[in-house]
C-alpha positions, -999 to +999 in steps of 0.1 A: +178+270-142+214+258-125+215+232-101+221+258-071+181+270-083+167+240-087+177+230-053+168+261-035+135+256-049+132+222-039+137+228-004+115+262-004+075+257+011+047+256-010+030+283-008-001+282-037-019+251-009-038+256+020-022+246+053-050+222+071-029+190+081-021+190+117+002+164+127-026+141+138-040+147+107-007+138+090-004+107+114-040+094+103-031+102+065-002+077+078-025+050+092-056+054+070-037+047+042-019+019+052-047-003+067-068-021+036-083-051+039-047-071+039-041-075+073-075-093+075-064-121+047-026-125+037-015-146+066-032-177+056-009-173+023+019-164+046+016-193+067+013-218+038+049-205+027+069-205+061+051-234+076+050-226+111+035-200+137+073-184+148+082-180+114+049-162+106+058-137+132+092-133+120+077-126+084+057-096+102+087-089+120+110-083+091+081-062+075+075-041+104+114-037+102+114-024+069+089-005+067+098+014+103+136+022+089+119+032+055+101+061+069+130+069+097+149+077+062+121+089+046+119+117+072+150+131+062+141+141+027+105+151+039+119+177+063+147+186+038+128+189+006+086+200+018+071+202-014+036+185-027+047+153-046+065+138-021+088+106-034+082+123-066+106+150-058+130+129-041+141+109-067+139+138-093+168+162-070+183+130-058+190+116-094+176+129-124+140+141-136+138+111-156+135+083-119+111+112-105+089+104-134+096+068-141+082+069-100+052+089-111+040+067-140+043+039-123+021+052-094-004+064-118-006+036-144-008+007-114+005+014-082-019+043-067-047+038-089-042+001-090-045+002-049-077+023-054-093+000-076-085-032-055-097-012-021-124-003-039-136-040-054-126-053-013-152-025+000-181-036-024-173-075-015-174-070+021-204-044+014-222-077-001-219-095+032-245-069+043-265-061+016-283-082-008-280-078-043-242-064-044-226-099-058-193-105-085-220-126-102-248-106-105-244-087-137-255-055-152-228-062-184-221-096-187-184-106-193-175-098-229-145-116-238-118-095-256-094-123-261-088-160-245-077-147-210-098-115-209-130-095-208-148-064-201-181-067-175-200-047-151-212-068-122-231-049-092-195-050-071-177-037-100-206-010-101-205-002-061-167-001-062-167+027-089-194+048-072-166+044-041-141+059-066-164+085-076-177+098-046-142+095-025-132+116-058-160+142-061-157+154-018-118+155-021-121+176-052-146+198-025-114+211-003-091+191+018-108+201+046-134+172+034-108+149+029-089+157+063-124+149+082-135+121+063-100+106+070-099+111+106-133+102+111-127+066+091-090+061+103-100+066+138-127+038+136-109+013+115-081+016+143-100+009+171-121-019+150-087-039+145-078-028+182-113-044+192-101-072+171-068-078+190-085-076+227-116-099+219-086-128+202-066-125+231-091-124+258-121-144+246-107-161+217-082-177+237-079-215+228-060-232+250-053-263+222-046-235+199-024-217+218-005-249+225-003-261+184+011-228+181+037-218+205+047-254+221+054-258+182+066-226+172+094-234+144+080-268+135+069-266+101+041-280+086+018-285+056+042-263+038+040-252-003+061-252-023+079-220-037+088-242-065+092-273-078+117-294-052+117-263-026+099-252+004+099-244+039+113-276+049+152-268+044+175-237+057+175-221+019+138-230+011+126-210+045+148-182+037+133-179+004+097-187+017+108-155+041+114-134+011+083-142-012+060-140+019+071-106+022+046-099-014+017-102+011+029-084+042+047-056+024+017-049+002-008-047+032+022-026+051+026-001+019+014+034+013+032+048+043+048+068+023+017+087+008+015+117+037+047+130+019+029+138-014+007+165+007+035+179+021+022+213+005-009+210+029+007+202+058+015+225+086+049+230+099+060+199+074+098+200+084+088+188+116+053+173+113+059+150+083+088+130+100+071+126+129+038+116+113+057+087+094+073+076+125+047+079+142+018+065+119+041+031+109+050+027+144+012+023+154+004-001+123+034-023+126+026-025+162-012-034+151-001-057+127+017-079+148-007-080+171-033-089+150-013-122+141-009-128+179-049-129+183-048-152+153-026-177+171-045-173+203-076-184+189-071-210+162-047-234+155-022-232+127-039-256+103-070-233+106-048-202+098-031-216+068-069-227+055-088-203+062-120-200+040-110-177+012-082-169+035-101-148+055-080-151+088-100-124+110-135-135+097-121-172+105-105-158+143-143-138+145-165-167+139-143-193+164-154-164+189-187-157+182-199-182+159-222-173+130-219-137+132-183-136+129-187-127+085-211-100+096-182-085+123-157-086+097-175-073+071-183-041+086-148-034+103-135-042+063-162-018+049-154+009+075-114+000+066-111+002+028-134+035+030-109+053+048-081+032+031-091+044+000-100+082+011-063+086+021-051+068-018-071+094-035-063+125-015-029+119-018-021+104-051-032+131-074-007+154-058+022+135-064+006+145-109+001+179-098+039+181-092+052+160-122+022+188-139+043+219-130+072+201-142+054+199-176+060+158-171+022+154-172-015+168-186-011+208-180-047+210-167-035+189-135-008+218-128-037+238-114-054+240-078-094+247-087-110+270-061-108+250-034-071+248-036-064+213-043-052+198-077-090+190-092-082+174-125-052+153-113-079+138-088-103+140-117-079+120-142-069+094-111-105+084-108-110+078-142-083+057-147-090+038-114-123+032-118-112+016-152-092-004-138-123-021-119-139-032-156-114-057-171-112-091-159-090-124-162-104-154-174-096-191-164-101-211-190-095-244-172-121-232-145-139-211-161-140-184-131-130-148-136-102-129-115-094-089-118-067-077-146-060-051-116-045-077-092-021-092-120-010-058-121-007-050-085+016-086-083+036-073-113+045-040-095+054-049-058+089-054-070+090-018-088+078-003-054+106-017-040+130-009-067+114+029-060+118+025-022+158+015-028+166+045-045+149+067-028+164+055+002+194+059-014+197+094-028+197+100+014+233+091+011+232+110-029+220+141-015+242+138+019+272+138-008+259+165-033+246+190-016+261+190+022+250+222+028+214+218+027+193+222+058+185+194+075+156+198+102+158+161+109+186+135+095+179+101+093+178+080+124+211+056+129+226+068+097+240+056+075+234+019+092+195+023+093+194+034+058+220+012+050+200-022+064+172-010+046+186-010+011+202-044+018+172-058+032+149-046+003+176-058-024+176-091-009+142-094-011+136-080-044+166-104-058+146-136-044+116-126-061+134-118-096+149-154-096+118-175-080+089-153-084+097-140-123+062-144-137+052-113-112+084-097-114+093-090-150+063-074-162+064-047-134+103-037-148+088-034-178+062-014-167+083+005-154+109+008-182+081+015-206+079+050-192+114+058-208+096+066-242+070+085-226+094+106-211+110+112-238+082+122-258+067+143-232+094+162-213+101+200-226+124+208-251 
């Protein structure tokens, strides 16, 4: 195939899909996916590292900055190149097919199914608050211990979290017409739950003494950690850094915008609809998102923010409003959250294997829609995987408490997102060079400075977290690096 074919078919429609994602759907796919349980918890961790209650909003800030000029670039290779997988495809016809699957084993081996697992575990804690019997510590397997630092058990979260998996698998595998209104249906209410949120912080939660701690001392910084030995918060290079390692938290409860663009063959009218569903859908959760901190602010003061129990900031913001019932609150707006979250994870990963599938870059069995016209096995293989993920666990050996081998890996790949956003964000300028010619419904807003910003932005980041961050950093290069062999082994001859 010469390069003038391969790009012609790049840019052609899908046709072997069925069309059934309006752009409200594509918006929700958008939103759904984007709004886990993190918003709910990473700003006590947040807080500890900046110090103050301005320079948590500026964290959110420069998040919601990001991730906004991300998907205003975004939309320019979703108009220009429609095609189910998404990111997939944009780094395969913006480079080479080797970055498109480097991308795609990464999101299989951690980042998708890695998410899934870690919504899923989130939905069965919070599911816990409400029902007796679903606890970490209540085991059907007790831990079996596979080395010093790990094990294998099946506690009844661990068990609810994979009957998530498996049912959120087993009605997308049903037609995406299931998917679409269990999306909709979810996204819609977990919206309007951190809405209801935002309104009862500001206008019942609002603590005068809190309100005061927090904006009559907006940049003083407090009760700071350190980032490392000898650095923190408290000098100009130690807040820029805190700045950049916050960003783990905020990032990683702002990710998975990009997920509507591996559906692209469902979606109707996708030059148009997919650019304005990204816009759209990160506008509403950036907007959300900051708010959310706002109510936080309004209703407790900053020490209460940074310490949180178990750094649940809206349970914490909840319970200073309606005391004692604010767990119960926050447990059902989590439960109805990560259901939805994770209905959006599923539907759309397994798309992004269909594609690497027909490229012959993954299991042929995936490379096939099942009657219902959506890729069955690649759903099929990301649930088994992810609800694998769920079994092994870390082990403390000082404490002796047990953590999830799924959130190491979720640490170790934040940086390879972002290595993944870069370039893709870069082959906008790749493609604008090679192929000039190419139809362009929509071109990236403010180019080339948006696009620009964003690459220098995310490189800073990602070079702060290489130098101070390197036990989490690392291991997701090589990660990603060790899907070099297994490209090599698998690609066609």
């Amino acid at each position: 195939m010469t390069n003038a074919t391969a790009g012609s078919a790049a840019t052609a429609l899908d046709t072997e899909f069925t069309r059934g994602l309006g752009l409200y759907d594509s918006t929700m796919v958008v939103v759904g996916s984007m709004i886990g349980s993190g918003i709910f918890i990473v700003s006590a961790d947040m807080s500890r590292s900046v110090g103050s209650a301005g320079w948590l909003l500026v964290a959110w800030l420069v998040t919601g900055a990001l991730t906004l000029m991300g998907a205003l670039s975004y939309g320019e290779l979703a108009a220009m190149m429609p095609r189910a997988g998404g990111q997939y495809v944009y780094l395969r016809e913006a480079f080479s097919p080797l970055w498109g699957f480097l991308y795609g084993w990464t999101l299989f081996l951690v980042i998708q199914t890695g998410t899934i697992a870690a919504v899923s575990v989130g939905f069965a804690r919070y599911l816990g608050v409400l029902v007796r019997g679903i606890a970490e510590d209540r085991y059907l397997v007790a831990p079996i211990h596979l080395s010093t630092g790990y094990a294998l058990s099946l506690s009844t979260t661990q068990l609810v979290a994979i009957l998530l998996i498996v049912l959120l698998t087993w009605t997308n595998t049903r037609g995406l017409e299931y998917g679409r209104i269990i999306q909709n249906v979810f996204t819609t209410a977990k919206t309007g739950a951190l809405a209801g949120l935002i309104l009862v912080g500001v206008l019942l939660g609002w603590n005068q003494t809190a309100v005061a701690d927090n904006f009559g001392n907006l940049w003083n910084p407090r009760d700071v950690v350190e980032i490392v030995p000898g650095l923190s918060a408290m000098s100009a290079f130690g807040l820029f850094v805190a700045l950049c390692v916050s960003q783990t938290g905020s990032l990683f409860s702002a990710d998975a915008w990009n997920n509507i663009t591996f559906t692209a063959g469902e979606v109707k009218d996708p030059r148009r609809h997919i650019p304005l569903s990204l816009a759209l859908g990160t506008f509403v959760v950036i907007g959300l998102y900051l708010l959310a901190n706002v109510a936080y602010l309004t209703t407790l003061p900053f020490d209460q923010v940074q310490h949180a129990p178990a750094d649940r900031v809206a349970t914490a913001t909840l319970d200073a409003i309606f005391p004692g019932a604010g767990a119960t609150i926050m447990a059902i707006a989590i439960v109805i959250s990560t259901f939805g979250c994770n209905n959006g994870l599923i539907l759309a990963g397994a798309r992004a294997y269909y594609a690497m599938a027909r490229d012959s870059l993954f299991f042929r069995s995936v490379g096939r829609l099942n009657e219902a016209k959506v890729p069955a096995w690649g759903l099929v293989w990301q649930g088994v995987w992810a609800a694998f993920l769920v079994l092994p666990r870390t082990y403390n050996t000082g404490s002796g408490t047990y953590g999830n081998l799924y959130s190491n890996l979720l640490d170790y790949v934040i940086s390879a997102a972002l290595i993944f956003y870069i370039l893709t964000i870069a082959g906008v300028f790749r493609l604008r060079r090679t192929r000039p010619n190419v139809e362009r419904p929509y071109r990236a807003f403010g180019y080339p400075l948006v696009p620009a910003l964003y690459i220098a932005g995310a490189s800073v980041i990602l070079l702060v977290l290489f130098v101070y961050r390197t036990a989490t950093t690392w291991p997701g290069l090589i990660i990603v690096l060790l899907g070099v062999p297994v490209y090599l082994a698998w690609k066609p001859r």
